[in-house]
N, C-alpha and C positions, 0 to 999 in steps of 0.2 A: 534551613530555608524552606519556605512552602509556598509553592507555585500555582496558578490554579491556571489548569487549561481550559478551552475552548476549541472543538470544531466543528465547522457546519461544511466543509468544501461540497458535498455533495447531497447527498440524501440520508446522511446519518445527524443525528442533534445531539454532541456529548458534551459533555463536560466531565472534571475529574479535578482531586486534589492530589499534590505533589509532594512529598516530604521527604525531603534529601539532609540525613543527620550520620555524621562519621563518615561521610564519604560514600556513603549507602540511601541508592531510591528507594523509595517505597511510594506506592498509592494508596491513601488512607481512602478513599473512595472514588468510588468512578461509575457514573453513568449516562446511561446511553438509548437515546428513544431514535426505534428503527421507523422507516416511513415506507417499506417493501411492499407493505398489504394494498397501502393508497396507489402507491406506484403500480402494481403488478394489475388494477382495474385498466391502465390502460399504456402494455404492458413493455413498458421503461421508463426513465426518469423522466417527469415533467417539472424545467426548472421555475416555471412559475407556483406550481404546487408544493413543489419540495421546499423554494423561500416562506411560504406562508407557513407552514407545518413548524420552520424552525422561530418565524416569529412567535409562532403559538409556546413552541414547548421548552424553547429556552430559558426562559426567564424560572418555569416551572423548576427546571431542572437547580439552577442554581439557587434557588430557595432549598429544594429538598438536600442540594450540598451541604447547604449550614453554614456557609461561609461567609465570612464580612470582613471589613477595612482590618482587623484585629490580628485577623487568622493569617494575613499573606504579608508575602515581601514581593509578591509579581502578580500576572498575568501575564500570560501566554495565549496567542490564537492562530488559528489558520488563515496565511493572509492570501495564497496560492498554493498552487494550482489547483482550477474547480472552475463551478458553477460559478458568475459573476453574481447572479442574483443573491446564492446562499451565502460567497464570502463574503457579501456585504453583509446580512444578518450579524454572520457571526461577529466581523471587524467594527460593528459600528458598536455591538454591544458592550464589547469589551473595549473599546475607547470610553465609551460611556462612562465605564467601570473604574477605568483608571484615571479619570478625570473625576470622578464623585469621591473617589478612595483616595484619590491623590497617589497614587499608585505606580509605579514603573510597567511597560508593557513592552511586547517584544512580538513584531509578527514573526510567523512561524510559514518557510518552507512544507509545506505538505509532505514530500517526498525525505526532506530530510527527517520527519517526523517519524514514517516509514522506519528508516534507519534508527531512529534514536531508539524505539521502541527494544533493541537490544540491552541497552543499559538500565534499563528497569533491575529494580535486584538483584544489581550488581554493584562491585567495588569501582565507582567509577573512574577512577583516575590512574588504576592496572589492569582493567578488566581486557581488554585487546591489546596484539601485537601490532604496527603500521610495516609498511602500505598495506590496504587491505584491499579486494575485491568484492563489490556490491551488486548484486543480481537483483534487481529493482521487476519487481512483475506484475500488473494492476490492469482495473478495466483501460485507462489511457495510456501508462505507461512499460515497456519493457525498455529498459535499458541494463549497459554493464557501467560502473563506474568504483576509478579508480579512486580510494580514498587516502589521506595521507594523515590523517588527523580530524576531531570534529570539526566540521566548518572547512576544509579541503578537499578541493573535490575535482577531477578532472573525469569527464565522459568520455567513453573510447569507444564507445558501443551503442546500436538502439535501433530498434524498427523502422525498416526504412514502409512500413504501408501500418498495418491494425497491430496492435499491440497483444498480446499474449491473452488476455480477459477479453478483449473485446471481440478477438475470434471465436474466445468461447460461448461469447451470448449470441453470437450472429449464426453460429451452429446450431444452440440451442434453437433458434427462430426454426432455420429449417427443418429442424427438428418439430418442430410446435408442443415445444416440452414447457415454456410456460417461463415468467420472470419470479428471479432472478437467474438468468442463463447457467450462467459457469459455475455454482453448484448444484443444480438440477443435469450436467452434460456430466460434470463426476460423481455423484451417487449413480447416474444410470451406468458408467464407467465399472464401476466398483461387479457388478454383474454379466460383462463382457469378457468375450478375448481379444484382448492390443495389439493380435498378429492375426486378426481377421479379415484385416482390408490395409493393405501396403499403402499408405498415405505418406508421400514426401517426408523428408525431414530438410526445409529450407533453408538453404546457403550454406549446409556444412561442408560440401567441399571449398568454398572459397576461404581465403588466407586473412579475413578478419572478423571483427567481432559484433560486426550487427546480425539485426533480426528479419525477416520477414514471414507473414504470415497468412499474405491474402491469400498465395495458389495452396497453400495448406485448406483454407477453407473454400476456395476453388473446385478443389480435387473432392470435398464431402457434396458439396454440390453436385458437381458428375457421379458422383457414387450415385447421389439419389436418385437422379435422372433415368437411372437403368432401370424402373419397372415405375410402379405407380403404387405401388404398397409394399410395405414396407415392416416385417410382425416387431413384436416388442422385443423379441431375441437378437433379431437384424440392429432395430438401433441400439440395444445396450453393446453390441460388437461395432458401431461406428464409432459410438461415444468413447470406448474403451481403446480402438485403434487413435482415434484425433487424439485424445489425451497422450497418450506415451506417443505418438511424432511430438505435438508440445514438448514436453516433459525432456525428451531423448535431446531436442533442441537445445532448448534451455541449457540444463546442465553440459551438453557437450562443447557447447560456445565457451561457459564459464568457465570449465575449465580449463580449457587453450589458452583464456582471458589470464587466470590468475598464473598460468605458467609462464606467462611472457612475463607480467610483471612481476613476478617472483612476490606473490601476494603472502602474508604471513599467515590472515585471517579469511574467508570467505563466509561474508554475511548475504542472506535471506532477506526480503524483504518487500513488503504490498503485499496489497488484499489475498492475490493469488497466491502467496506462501503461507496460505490454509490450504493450500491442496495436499492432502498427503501423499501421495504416488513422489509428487517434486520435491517436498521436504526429505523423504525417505530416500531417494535416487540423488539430491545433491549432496547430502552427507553420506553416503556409501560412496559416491564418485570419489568426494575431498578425501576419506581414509583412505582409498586404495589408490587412486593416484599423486595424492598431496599428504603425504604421509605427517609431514612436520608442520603441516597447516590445518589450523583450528577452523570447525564449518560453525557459522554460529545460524541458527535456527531461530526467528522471534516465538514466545508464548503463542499461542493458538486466538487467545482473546486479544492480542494487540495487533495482529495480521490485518484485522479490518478496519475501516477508519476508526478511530477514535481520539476521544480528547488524552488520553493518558500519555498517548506518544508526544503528541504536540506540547506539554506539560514539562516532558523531558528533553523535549529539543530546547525551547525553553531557557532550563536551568543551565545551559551551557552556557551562552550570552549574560542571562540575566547575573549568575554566578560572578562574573567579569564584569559585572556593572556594565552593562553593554546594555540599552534601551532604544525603543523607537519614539519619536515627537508622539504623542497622542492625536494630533492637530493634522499630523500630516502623513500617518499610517494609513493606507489604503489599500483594497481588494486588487489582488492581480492575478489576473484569469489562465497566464500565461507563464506565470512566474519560473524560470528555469533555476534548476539547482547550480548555486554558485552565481547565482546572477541577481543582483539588487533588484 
């Protein structure tokens, strides 16, 4: 079977092809035009720029795929959660597609996309144990969720204020380190000490499994306040203190999370599981306190949006003959996991 994705949820334009033979994915291509440069003149996403950017470079992109009526048996796209403006781009195109192709099409959860990106080559139908534990971490979203199987899904957990990424870029601001935030806050991280400035770790004394993270960025706010300058040594020690409160959070949640549900697997997943500090501190946590539980880590190049996850979420449905109306698929801004 050979799938061809599509995402536009936010300021990334990808596409990708899919080809799932023997029970094994593969992506025979994938690519992806970034729109940071445009963005960063003025300096976050503008969703009216970010929509025209992908009406520009879409079409480009899937011409450079190669692909036509011939080559596929679906289409896949990002129907939510995002920018309303971009998921229309991308949902209208690929209606388009599957109405000119005659084609089967399947909108695609963003987040669960997130998730699918772990079954990329792999054996898909033993590759994980159930229930599993999903540590979901992005510029909008931090949540925990329980998973029981693909397409099962129960949330136990989530940020009750800013989500994990989006404290990171609102740091960076006061920082004036420049867009895109939350990689510019961990490279300066990378040159710090994380036990320079005692910065909260939110909610872990309480008995559940959500997040918060505004007095987290609160608390870097008062840090700054205390003088008026501030050298380049001082912030690579705020940026490296904010990240491990992050980071110490994160993983101390998840794993409380997967202990109660007696999770088999602990998956990674969103933009921010390119951080490395978090990648390396949630599977050191899962070995030593989840001994008999597998941590699974997404690739590095699937951590950020793109069409290859979406591609793969996809093949689940579409595999099952599972399709959406072409006529009556449409953009949702809002779209929760596990929810039509």
């Amino acid at each position: 079977m050979r799938i061809l994705g599509i995402e536009t949820s936010c300021d990334e334009t990808s596409a990708a092809l899919l080809h799932v033979s023997k029970g094994v994915a593969r992506i025979e291509k994938h690519l992806t035009a970034s729109q940071v440069l445009k963005h960063a003149e003025y300096g976050g996403v503008v969703p009216e720029v970010a929509a025209r950017l992908h009406v520009e470079t879409l079409p480009l992109l899937i011409d450079e795929l190669g692909v036509s009526k011939k080559d596929l048996d679906g289409i896949a796209v990002t129907r939510g959660p995002g920018l309303i403006t971009s998921l229309r781009v991308g949902t209208d195109f690929a209606r388009a597609l599957a109405y000119g192709w005659e084609l089967p099409i399947v909108g695609v959860n963003h987040i669960e996309g997130h998730i699918a990106a772990n079954w990329i080559d792999k054996k898909i139908a033993s590759a994980y144990a159930f229930p599993a534990l999903v540590l979901v971490v992005s510029g909008g979203h931090t949540e925990l969720i329980l998973m029981k199987g693909f397409g099962k899904y129960e949330r136990i957990g989530s940020t009750l204020d800013d989500a994990a990424g989006e404290a990171f870029d609102k740091v960076a601001k006061m920082l004036d380190l420049g867009y895109p935030g939350g990689p510019a806050v961990s490279k300066r991280a990378t040159l710090g000490d994380p036990e320079k400035f005692a910065f909260p770790r939110p909610l872990l004394g309480q008995p559940n499994f959500d997040f918060s993270f505004s007095g987290l960025k609160t608390a870097v706010l008062y840090t700054l306040q205390r003088k008026k300058e501030w050298s380049a040594e001082d912030v690579n020690d705020i940026c490296a203190s904010f990240q491990a409160a992050v980071v110490d959070t994160l993983v101390a949640k998840t794993i409380r999370a997967a202990k109660a549900k007696k999770a088999k697997t602990v998956f990674l997943a969103g933009g921010v599981a390119a951080n490395g500090p978090l990648r390396e501190a949630l599977a050191s946590a899962v070995k030593k306190e989840l001994p008999k539980t597998e941590a699974v880590i997404p690739a590095l190049q699937y951590c950020t949006d793109n069409a290859a996850m979406i591609a793969m979420a996809g093949y689940f449905r579409l595999s099952k003959k599972k399709s959406d109306p072409w006529k009556g698929m449409l953009a949702d801004p809002a779209w929760e996991l596990g929810l039509n």
